[in-house]
Wavefront OBJ file of the C-alpha trace (Angstrom):
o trace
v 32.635 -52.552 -12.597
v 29.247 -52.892 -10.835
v 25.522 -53.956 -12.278
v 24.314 -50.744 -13.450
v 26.978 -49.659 -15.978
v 26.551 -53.211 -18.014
v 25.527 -52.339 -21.570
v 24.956 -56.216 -22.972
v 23.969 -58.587 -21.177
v 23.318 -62.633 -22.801
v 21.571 -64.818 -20.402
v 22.102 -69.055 -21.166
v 21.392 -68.565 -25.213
v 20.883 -71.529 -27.569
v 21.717 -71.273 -31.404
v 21.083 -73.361 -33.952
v 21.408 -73.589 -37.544
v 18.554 -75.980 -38.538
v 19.172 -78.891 -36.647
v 22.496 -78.420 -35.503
v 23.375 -76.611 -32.048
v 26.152 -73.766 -32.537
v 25.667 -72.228 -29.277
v 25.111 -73.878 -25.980
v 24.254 -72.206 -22.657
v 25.912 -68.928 -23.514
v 26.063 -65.796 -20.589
v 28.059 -62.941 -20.823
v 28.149 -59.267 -19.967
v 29.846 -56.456 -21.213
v 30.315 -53.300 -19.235
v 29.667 -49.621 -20.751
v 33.757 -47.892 -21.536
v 35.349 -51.345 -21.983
v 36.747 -53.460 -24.411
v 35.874 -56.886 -24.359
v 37.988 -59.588 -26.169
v 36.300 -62.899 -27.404
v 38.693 -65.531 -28.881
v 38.806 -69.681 -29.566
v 40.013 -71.178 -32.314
v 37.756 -71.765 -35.359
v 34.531 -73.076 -35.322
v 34.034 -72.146 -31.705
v 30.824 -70.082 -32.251
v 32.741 -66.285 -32.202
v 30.898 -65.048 -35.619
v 27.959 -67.117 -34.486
v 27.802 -64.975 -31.404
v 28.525 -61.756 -33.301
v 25.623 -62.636 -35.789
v 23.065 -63.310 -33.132
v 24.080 -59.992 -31.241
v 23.267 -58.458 -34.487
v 19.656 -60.104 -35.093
v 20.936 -61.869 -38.019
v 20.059 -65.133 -35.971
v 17.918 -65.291 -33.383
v 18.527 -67.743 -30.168
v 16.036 -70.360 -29.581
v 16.640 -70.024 -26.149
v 17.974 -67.259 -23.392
v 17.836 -63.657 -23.778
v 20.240 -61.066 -25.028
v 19.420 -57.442 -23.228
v 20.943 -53.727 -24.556
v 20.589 -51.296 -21.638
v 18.450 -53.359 -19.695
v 15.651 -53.919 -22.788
v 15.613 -57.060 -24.497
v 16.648 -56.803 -27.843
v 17.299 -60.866 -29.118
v 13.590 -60.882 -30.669
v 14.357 -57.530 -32.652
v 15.047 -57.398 -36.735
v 19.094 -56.402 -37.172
v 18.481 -52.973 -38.306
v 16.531 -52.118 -35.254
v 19.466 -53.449 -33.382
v 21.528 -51.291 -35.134
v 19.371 -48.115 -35.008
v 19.898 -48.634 -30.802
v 23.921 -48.314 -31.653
v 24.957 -52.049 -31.544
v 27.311 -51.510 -35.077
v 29.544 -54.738 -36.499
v 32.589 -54.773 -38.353
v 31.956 -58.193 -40.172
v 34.493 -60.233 -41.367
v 35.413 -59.745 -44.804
v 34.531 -55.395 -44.372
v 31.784 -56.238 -46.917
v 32.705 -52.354 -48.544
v 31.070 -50.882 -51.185
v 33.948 -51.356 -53.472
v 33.073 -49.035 -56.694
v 32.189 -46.043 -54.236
v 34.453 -43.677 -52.901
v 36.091 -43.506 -49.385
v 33.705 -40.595 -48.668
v 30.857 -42.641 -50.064
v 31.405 -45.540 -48.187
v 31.464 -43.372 -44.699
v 28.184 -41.536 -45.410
v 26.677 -45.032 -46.064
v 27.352 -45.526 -42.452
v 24.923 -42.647 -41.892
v 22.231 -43.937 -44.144
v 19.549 -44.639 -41.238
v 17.886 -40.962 -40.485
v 18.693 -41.300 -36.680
v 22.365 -41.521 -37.259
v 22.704 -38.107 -39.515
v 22.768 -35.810 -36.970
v 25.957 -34.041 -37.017
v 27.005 -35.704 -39.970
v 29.668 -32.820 -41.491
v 31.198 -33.002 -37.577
v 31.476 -36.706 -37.406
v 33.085 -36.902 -40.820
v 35.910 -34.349 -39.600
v 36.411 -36.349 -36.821
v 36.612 -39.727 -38.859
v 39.427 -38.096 -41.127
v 41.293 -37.018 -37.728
v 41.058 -40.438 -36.441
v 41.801 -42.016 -39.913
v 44.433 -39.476 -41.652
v 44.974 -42.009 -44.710
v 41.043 -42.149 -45.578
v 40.846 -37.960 -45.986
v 43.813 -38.287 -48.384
v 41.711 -40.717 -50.570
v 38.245 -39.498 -49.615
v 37.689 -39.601 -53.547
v 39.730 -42.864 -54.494
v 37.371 -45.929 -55.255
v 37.227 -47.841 -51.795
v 37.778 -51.036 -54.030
v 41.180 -49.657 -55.192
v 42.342 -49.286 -51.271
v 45.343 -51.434 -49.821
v 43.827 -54.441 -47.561
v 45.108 -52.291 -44.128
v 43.178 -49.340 -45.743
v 40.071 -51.374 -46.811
v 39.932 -52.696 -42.794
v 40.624 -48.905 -41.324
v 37.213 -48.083 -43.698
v 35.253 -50.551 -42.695
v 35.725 -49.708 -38.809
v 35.653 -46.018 -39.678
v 32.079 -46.224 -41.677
v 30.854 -48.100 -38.375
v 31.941 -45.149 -36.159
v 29.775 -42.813 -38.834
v 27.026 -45.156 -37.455
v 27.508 -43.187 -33.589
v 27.810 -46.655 -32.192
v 27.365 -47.588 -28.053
v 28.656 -51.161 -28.121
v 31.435 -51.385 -31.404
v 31.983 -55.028 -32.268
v 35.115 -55.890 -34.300
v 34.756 -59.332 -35.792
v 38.274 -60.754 -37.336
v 39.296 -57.239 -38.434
v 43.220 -58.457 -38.968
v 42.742 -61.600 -40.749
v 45.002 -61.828 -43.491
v 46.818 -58.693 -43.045
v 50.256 -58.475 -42.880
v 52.210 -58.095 -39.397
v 52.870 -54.262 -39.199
v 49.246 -53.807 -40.489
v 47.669 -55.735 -38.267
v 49.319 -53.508 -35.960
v 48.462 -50.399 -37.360
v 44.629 -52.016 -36.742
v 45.139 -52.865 -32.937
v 46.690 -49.120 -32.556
v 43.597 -47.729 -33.596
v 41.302 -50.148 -31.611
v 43.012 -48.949 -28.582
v 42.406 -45.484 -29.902
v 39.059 -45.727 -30.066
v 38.535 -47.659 -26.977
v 40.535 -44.110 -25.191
v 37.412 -42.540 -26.901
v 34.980 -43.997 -24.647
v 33.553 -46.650 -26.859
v 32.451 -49.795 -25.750
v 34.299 -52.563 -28.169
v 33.912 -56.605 -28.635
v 36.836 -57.419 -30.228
v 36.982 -61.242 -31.744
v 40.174 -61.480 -33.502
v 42.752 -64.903 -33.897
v 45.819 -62.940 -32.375
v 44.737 -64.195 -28.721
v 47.999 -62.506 -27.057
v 47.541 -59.424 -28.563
v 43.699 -59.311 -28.158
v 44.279 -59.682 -24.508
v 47.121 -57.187 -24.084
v 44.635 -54.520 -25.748
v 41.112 -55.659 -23.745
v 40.220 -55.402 -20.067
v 38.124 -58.706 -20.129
v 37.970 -61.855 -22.205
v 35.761 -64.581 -22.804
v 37.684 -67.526 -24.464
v 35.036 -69.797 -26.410
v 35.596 -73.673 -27.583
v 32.705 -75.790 -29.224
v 30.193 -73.573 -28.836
v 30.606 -72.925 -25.143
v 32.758 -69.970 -23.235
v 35.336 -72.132 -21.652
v 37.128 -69.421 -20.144
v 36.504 -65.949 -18.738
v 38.082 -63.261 -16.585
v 39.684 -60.254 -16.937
v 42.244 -60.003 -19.489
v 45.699 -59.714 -17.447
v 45.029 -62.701 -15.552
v 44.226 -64.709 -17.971
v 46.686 -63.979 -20.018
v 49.141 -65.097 -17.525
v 46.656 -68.162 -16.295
v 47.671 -71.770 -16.723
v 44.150 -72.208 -17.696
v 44.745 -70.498 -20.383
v 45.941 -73.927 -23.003
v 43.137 -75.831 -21.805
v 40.605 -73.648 -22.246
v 42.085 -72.827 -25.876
v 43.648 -75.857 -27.321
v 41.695 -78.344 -24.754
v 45.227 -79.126 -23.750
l 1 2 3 4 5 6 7 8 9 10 11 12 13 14 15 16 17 18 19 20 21 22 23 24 25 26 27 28 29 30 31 32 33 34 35 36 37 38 39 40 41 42 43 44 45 46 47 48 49 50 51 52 53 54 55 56 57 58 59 60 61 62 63 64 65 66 67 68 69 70 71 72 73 74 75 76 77 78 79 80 81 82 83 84 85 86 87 88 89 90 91 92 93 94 95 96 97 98 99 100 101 102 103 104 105 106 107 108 109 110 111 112 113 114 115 116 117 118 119 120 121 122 123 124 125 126 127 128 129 130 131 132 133 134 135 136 137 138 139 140 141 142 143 144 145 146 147 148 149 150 151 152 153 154 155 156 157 158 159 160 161 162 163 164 165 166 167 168 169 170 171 172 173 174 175 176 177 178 179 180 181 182 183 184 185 186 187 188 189 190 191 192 193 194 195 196 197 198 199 200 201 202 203 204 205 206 207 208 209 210 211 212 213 214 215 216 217 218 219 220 221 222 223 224 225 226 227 228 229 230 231 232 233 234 235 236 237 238 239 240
């Protein structure tokens, strides 16, 4: 990794909501082709962080560059028009649509419909299970099915920097597997990824670096193999 292939890069941000810090002193950079895994347990700040990527929240301090521009004063969809896509938590679907529906929703913006016959083909290759209910009511879909939609309408989007935010919670073992199969598939596409997800072992088996976050600070960061096997590792989690 060197300086010019970094696609994000936060410098010391401050969040807030009102009157209470969420965020303190926050840096981090994220290099173009890799995935990047951000854990802590909850209430450490992870959505926060993936919210103020986004331009949902702005910091009231620091600065938050995409490709070398700063984008931290920019409105979300702006954001998102420059490829920075999020999976939120929960897959917020449109639920009475179909699978097909929900997909070309993530081609609404005019920039993104380019190729948009192609990109669907590819989306069914990468996604099997979502062409075999292209016309089923996305609502009606299994949980595991829901989440595979939800990442697969991002990737409709074209994204440069794909961020994942708890997209296993409350599935079931072998389908939370299924999910971190086709993570890693889509990270051997080329994509940039910021994964925040509660399985910390497995997050760091599938990412190349990790950022560990507790009480709004990173506590914790190096590449993912070490850590994994770093006595650090407790303490910077469990503060232990």
């Amino acid at each position: 990794m060197n300086s010019e292939d970094v696609l994000l890069e936060i410098n010391n941000i401050d969040v807030s909501y009102e009157y209470i810090d969420v965020l303190r002193d926050i840096s981090m950079k994220i290099h173009e082709r890799t995935t990047v895994a951000l854990v802590g347990p909850n209430g450490a700040g992870k959505s926060t962080l993936i919210k103020t990527i986004s331009g949902l929240i702005h910091p009231k301090k620091g600065t938050i560059k995409f490709k070398g521009e700063r984008i931290d004063h920019l409105p979300p969809w702006r954001i998102a028009d420059l490829g920075v896509i999020q999976v939120p938590e929960g897959r917020k679907l449109f639920t009475r649509m179909t699978v097909k529906e929900n997909l070309l929703m993530g081609c609404y913006p005019k920039t993104k419909r380019k190729n948009m016959t192609q990109k669907l083909k590819e989306i069914y290759e990468l996604f099997p299970v979502l062409a075999e209910r292209e016309n089923q009511k996305a609502g009606t879909l299994s949980g595991g099915e829901q989440q595979m939609l939800a990442i697969a309408r991002s990737l409709m989007a074209d994204p440069k920097l794909l961020m994942l935010d708890e997209v296993t919670l409350g599935l079931a073992p072998k389908v939370r597997e299924d999910i971190y199969k086709k993570v890693d598939e889509i990270k051997q596409l080329g994509i940039t990824i910021l994964l925040v997800d509660e399985n910390i072992k497995r997050s760091l088996e599938i990412s190349d670096y990790a950022y560990i976050m507790g009480s709004g600070r990173i506590t914790l960061e190096g590449r993912s193999k070490e850590i994994l096997k770093s006595k650090e590792l407790m303490k910077a989690y469990f503060g232990v």
